[in-house]
Backbone bond lengths (Angstrom), bond angles and torsions (degrees), N, CA, C in turn:
res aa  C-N    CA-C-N  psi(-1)  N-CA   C-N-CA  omega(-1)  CA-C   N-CA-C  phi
1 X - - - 1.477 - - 1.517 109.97 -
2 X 1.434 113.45 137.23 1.178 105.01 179.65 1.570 120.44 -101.86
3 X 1.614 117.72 140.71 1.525 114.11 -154.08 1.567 116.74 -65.06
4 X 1.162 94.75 -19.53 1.846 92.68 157.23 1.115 124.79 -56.19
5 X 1.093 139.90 -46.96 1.631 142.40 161.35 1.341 128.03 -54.63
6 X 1.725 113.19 -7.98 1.500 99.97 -155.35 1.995 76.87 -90.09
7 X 1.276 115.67 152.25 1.050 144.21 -164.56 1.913 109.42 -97.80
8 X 1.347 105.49 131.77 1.514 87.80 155.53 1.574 132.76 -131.81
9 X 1.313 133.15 146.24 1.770 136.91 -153.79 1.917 78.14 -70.47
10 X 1.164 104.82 149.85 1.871 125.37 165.43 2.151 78.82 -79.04
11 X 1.538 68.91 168.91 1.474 106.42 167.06 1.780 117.28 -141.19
12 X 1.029 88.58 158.03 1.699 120.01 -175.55 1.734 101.29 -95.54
13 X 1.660 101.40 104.22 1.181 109.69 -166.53 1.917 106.74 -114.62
14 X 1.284 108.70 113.38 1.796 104.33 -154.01 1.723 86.62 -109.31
15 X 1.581 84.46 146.29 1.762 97.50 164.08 0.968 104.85 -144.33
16 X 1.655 103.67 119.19 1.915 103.08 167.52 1.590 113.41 -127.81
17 X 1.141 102.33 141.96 1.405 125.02 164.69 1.302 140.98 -142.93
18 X 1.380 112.66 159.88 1.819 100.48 178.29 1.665 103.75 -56.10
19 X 1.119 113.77 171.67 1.618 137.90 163.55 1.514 106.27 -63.76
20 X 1.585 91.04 114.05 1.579 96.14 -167.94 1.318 133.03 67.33
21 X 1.510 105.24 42.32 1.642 103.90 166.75 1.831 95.88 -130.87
22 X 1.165 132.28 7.55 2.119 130.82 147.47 1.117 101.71 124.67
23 X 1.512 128.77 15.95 1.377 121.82 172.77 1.745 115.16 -69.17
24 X 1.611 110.10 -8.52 2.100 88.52 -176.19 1.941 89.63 -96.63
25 X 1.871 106.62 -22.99 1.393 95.57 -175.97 1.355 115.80 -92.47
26 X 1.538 136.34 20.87 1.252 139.31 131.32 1.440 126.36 -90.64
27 X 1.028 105.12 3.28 1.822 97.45 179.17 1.831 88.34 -109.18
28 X 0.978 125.59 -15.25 1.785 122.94 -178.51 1.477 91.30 -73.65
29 X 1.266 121.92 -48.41 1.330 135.44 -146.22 2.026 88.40 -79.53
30 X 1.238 127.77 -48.35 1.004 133.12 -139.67 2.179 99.10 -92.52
31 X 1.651 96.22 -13.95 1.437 110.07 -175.38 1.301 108.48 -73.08
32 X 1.600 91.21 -55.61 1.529 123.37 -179.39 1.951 113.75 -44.67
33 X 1.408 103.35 -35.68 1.379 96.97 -158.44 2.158 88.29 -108.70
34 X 1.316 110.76 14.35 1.707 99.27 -169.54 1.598 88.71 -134.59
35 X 1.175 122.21 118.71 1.511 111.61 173.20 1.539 117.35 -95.71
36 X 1.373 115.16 -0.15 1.575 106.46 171.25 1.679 90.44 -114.04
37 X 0.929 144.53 57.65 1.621 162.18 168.85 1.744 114.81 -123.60
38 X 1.228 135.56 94.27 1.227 142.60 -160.21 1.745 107.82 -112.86
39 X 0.784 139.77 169.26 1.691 151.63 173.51 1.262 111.49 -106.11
40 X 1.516 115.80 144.27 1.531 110.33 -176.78 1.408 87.16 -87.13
41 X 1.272 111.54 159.39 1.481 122.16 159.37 1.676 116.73 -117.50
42 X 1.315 105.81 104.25 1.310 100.74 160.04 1.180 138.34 -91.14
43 X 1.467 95.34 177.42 1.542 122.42 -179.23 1.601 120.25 -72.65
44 X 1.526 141.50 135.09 1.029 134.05 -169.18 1.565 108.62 -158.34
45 X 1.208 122.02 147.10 1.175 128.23 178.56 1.287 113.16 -114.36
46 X 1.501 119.88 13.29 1.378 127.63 -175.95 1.754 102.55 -70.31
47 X 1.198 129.72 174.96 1.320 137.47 130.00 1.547 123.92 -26.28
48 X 1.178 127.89 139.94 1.550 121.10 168.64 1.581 102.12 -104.34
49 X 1.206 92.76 138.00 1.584 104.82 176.82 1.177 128.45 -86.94
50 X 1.142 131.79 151.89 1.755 122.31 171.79 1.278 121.52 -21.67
51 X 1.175 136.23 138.84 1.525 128.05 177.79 1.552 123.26 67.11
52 X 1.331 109.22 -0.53 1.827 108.93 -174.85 1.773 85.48 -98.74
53 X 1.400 83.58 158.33 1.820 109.19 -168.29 1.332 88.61 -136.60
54 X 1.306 106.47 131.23 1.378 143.97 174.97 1.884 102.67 -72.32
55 X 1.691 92.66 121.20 1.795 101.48 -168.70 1.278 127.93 74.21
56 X 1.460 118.18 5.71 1.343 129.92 -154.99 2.067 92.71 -141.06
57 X 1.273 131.34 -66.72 1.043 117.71 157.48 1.467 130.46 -114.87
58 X 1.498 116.46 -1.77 1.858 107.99 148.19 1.472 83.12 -139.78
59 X 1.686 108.51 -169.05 1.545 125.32 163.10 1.472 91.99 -121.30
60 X 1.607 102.83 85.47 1.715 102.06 160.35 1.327 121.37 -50.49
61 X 1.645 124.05 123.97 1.519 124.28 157.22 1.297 115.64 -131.78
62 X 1.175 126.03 -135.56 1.632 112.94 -148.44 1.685 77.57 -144.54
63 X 1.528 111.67 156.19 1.633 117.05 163.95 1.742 123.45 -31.16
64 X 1.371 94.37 -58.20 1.489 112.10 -173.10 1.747 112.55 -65.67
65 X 1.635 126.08 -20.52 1.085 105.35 168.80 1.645 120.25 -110.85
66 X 1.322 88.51 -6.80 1.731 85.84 165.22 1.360 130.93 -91.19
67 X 1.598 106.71 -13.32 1.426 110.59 148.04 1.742 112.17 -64.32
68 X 1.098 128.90 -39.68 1.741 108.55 171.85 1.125 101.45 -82.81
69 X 1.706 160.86 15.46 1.042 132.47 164.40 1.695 102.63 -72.91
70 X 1.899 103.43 -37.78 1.666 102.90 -175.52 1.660 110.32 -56.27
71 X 1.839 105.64 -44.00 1.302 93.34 -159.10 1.439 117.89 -58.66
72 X 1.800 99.79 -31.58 1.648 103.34 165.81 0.888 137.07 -30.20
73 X 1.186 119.80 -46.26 1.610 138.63 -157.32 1.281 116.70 92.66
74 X 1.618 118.98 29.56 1.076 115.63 -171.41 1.374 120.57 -114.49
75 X 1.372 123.63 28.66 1.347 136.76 160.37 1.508 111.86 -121.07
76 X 1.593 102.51 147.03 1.150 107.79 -171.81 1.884 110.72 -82.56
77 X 1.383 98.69 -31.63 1.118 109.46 -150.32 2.237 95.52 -146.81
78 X 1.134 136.54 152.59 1.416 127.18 163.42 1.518 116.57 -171.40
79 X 0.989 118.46 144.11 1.510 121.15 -170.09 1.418 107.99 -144.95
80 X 1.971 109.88 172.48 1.351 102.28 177.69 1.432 94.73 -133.67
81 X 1.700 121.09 121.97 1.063 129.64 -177.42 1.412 112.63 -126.68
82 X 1.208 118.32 142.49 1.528 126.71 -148.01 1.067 117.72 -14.00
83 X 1.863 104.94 95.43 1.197 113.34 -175.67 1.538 130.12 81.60
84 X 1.154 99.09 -43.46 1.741 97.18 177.97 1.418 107.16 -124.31
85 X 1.444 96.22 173.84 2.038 111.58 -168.43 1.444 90.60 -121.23
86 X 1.827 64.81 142.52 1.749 91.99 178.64 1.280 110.58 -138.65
87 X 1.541 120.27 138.12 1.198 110.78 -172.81 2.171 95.94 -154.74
88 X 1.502 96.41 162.46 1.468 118.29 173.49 1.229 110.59 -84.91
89 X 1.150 123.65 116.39 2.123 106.35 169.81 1.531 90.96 -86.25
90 X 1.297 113.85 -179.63 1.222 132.86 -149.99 1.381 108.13 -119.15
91 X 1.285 129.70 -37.68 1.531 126.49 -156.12 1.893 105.12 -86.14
92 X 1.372 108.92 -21.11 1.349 113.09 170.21 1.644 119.93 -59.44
93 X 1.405 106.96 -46.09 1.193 134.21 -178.36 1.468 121.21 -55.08
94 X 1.284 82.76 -62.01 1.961 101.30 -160.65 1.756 87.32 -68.01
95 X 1.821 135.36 -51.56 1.278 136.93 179.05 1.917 101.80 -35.85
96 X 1.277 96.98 -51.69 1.800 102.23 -155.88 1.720 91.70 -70.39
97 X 0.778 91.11 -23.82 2.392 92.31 179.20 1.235 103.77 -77.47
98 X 1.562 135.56 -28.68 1.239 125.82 -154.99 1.623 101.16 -112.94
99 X 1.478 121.71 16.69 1.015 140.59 179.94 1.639 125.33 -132.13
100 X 1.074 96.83 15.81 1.914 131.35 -171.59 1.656 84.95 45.72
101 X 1.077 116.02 75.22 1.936 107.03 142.83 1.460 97.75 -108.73
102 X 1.427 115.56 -168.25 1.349 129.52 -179.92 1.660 94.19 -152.76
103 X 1.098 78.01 136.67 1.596 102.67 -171.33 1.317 116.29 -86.48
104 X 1.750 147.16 140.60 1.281 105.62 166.76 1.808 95.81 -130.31
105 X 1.277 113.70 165.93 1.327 120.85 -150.68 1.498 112.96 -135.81
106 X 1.615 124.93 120.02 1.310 124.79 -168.11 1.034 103.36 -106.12
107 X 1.972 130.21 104.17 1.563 91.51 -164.49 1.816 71.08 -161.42
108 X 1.341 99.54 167.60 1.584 108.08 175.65 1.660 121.92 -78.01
109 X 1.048 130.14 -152.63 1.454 140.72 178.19 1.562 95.81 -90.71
110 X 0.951 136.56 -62.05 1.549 144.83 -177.26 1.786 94.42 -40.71
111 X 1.213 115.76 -70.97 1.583 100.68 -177.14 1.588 128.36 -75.33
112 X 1.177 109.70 1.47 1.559 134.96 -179.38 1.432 94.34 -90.82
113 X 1.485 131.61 -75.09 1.639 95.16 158.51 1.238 135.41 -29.73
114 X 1.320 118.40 -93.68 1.644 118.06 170.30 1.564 105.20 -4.43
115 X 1.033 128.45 -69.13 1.763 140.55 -166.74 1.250 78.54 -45.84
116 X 1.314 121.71 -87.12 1.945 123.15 -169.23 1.276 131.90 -21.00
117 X 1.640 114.19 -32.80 1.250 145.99 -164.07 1.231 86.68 -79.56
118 X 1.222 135.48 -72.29 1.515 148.55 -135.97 1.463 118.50 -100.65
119 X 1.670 111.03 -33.01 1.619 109.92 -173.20 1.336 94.61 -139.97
120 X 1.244 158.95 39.20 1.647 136.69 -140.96 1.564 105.63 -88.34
121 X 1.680 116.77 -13.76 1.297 108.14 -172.78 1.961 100.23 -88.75
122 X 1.104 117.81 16.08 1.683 121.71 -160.52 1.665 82.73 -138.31
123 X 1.111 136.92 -0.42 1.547 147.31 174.67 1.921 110.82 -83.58
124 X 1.713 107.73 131.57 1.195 116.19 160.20 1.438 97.05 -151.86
125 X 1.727 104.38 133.03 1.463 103.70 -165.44 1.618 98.67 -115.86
126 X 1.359 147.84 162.74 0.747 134.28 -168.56 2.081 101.88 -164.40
127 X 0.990 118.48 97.41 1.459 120.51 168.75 1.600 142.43 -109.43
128 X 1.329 104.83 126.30 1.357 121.25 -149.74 1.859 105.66 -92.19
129 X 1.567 96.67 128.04 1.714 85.99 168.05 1.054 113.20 -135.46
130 X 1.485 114.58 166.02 1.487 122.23 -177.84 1.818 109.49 -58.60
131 X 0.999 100.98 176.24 1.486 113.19 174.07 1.931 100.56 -86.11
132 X 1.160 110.93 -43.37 1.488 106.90 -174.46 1.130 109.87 -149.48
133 X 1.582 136.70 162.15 1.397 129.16 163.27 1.723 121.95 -50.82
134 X 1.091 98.43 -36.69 1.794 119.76 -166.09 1.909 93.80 -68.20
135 X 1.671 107.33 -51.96 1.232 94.71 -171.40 1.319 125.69 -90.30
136 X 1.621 130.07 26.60 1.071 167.15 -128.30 1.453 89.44 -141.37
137 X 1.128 101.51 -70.83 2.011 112.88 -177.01 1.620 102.48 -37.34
138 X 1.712 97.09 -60.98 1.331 120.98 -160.30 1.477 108.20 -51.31
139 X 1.309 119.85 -28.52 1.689 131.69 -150.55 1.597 82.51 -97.38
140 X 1.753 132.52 -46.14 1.351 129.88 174.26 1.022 122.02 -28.52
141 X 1.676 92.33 -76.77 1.479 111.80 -172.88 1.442 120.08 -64.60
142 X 0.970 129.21 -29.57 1.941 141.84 -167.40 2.179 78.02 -78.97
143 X 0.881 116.64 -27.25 1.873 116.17 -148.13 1.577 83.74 -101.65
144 X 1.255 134.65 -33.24 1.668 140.14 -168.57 1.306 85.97 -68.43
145 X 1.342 140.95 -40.97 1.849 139.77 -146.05 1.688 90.41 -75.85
146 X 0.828 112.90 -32.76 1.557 135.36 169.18 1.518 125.93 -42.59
147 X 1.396 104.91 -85.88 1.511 144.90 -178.35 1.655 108.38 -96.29
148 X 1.315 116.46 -2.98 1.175 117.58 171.86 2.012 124.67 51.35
149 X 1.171 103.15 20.29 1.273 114.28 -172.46 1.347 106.39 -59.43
150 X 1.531 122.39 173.35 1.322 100.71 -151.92 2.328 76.21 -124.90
151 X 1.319 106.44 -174.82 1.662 103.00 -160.89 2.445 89.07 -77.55
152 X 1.427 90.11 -54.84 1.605 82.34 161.42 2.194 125.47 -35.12
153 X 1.226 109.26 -24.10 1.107 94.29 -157.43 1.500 86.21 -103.18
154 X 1.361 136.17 -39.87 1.738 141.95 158.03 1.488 106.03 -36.82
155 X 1.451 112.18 -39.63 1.579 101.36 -173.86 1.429 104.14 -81.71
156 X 1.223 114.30 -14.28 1.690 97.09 -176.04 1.919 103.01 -94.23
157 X 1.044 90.73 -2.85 2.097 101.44 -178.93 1.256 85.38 -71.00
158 X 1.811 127.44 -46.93 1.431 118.32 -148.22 1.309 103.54 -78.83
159 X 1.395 121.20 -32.26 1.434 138.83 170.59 1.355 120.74 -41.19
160 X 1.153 101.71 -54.99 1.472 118.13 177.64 1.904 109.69 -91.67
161 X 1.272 119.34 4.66 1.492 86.78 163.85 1.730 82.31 -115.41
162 X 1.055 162.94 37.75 1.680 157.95 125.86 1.465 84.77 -45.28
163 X 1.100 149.23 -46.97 1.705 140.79 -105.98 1.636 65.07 -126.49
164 X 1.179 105.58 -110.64 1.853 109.55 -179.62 1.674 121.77 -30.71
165 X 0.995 131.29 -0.13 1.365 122.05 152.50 1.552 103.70 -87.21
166 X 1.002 143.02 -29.21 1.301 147.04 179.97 1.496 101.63 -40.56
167 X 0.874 110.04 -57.64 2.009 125.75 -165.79 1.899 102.76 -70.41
168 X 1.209 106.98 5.24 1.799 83.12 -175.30 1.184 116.26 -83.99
169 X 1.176 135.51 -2.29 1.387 127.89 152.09 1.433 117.83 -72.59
170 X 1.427 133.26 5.82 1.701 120.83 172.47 1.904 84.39 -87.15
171 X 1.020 141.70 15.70 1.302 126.17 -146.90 1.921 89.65 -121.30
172 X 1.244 114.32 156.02 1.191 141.71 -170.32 2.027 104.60 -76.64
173 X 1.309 103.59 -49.89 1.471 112.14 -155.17 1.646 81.21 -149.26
174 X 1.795 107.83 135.77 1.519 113.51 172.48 1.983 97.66 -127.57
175 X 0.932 122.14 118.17 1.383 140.49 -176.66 1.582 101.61 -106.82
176 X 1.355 106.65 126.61 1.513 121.71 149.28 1.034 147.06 -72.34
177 X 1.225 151.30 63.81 1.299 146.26 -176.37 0.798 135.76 -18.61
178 X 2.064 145.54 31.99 1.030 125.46 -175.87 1.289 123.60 -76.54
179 X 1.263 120.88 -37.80 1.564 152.13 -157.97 1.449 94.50 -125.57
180 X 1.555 118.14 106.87 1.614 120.15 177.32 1.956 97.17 -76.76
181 X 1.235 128.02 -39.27 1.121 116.95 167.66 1.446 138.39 -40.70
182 X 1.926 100.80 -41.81 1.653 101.32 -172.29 1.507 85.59 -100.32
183 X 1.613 140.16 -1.73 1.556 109.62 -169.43 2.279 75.00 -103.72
184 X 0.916 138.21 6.58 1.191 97.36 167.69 1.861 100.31 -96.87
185 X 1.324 123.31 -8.95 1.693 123.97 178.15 1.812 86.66 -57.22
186 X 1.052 112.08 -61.00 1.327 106.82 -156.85 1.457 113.40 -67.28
187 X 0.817 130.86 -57.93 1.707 144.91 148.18 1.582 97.20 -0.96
188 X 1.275 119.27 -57.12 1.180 134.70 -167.60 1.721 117.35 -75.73
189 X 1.307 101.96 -44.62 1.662 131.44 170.87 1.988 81.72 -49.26
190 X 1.122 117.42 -75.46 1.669 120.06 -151.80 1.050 88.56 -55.48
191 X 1.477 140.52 -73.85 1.441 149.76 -139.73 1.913 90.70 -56.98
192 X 1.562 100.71 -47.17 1.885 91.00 -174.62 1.912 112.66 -71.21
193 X 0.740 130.74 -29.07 1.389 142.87 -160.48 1.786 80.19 -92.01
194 X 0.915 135.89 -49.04 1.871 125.27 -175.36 1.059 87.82 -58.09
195 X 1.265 137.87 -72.96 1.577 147.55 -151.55 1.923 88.84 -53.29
196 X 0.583 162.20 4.33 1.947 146.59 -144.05 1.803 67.76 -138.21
197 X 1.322 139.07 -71.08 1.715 132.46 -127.68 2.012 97.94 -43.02
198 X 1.207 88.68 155.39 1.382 108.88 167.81 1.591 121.63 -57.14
199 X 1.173 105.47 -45.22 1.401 111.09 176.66 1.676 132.64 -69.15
200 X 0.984 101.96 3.10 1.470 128.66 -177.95 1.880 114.46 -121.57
201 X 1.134 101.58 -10.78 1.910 94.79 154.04 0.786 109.11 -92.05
202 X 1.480 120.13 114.31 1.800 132.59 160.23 1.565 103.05 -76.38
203 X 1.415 96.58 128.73 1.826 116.97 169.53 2.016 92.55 100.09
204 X 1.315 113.54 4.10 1.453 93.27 -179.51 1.645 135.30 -59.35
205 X 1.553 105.34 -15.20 1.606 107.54 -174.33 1.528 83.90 -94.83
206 X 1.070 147.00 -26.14 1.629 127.58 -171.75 1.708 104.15 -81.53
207 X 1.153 106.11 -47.26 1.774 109.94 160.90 2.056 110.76 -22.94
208 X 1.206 87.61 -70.20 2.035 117.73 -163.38 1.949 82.22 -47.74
209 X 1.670 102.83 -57.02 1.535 99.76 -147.81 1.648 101.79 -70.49
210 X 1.201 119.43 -28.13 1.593 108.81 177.35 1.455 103.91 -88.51
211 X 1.269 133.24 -6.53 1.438 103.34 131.48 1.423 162.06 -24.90
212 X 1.663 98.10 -67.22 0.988 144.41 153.65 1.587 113.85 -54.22
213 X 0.862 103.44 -40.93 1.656 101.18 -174.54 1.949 119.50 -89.49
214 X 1.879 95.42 -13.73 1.237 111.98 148.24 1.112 142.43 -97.95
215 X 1.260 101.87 31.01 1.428 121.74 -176.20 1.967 107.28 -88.83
């Protein structure tokens, strides 16, 4: 076989973090610079907001059909976060793996299990933290001038990343945020060094044996 042909499976590349510690501005950053690197798009039953496009940044549906996409079996992964469900369908995914893309995935600890459950050898988990609690606040509030959130709705962000920093040890790779420049180099460093593992060249023992067999 010749090594041009031998093929390799994508991977499922996860980033989680609290709210406001650079996980949507390293995974933009990380799309931008990988062109066979794609975004999962999920499923959501939230509201769509001004400017969101349907299939493009969620697949808005309604309670009633994203509860049968789960019963299907057609999420990979689904959760319920303030208030609304969110979930991965599956058939987008599993296509872009079996075609060596790599997927990358914005999603909490709750669906980062699930992911584990279901694919863990096609799994790289990767979690991002602030430099400090204080500058965590700081990244809120400067980001509320924005999104207009109100100081009630920052305090319950802070609430909830105590809860989600808890989990960074189920995680593969733990990254610091001081420098959004050098933690997306590195971000980037992991994603290339996953791509090299052994277990991810399809056709590699038939490769080895006509080696071997031209020996």
């Amino acid at each position: 076989m010749d090594s041009t042909k031998l093929k390799r499976r994508g991977l499922m590349y996860v980033l989680s973090s609290p709210s406001g510690a650079g996980k949507t501005t390293i995974t933009r950053a990380l799309l931008k610079q990988n062109n066979d690197l794609t975004i999962s798009i999920s499923a959501t039953t939230r509201s769509r907001r001004a400017g969101e496009v349907q299939a493009q940044d969620y697949y808005f549906v309604d309670i009633p059909e994203f509860n049968k996409m789960v019963d299907d079996g057609n999420m990979l992964e689904h959760a319920k976060v303030f208030g609304n469900y969110y979930g991965t369908p599956r058939q987008a995914v599993e296509e872009a793996l079996a075609n060596g893309r790599d997927v990358i995935f914005d999603i909490d600890w709750q669906g980062t299990q699930q992911l584990a459950e279901v694919a863990r050898d096609d799994l790289v988990t990767l979690f991002i933290l602030p430099p400090s609690s204080r500058e965590l606040e700081n990244r809120l509030r400067n980001r509320s001038k924005d999104t207009l959130e109100t100081d009630t709705q920052i305090r319950d962000r802070m609430s909830k990343a105590n809860d989600e920093m808890s989990h960074y040890s189920e995680y593969d790779y733990v990254l610091i945020n001081e420098d959004i420049d050098k933690t997306i180099e590195q971000a980037q460093m992991i994603l290339d060094a996953e791509r090299l593992k052994r277990r991810r060249l399809v056709g590699l023992s038939d490769f080895v044996r006509g080696i071997k067999d031209g020996l």
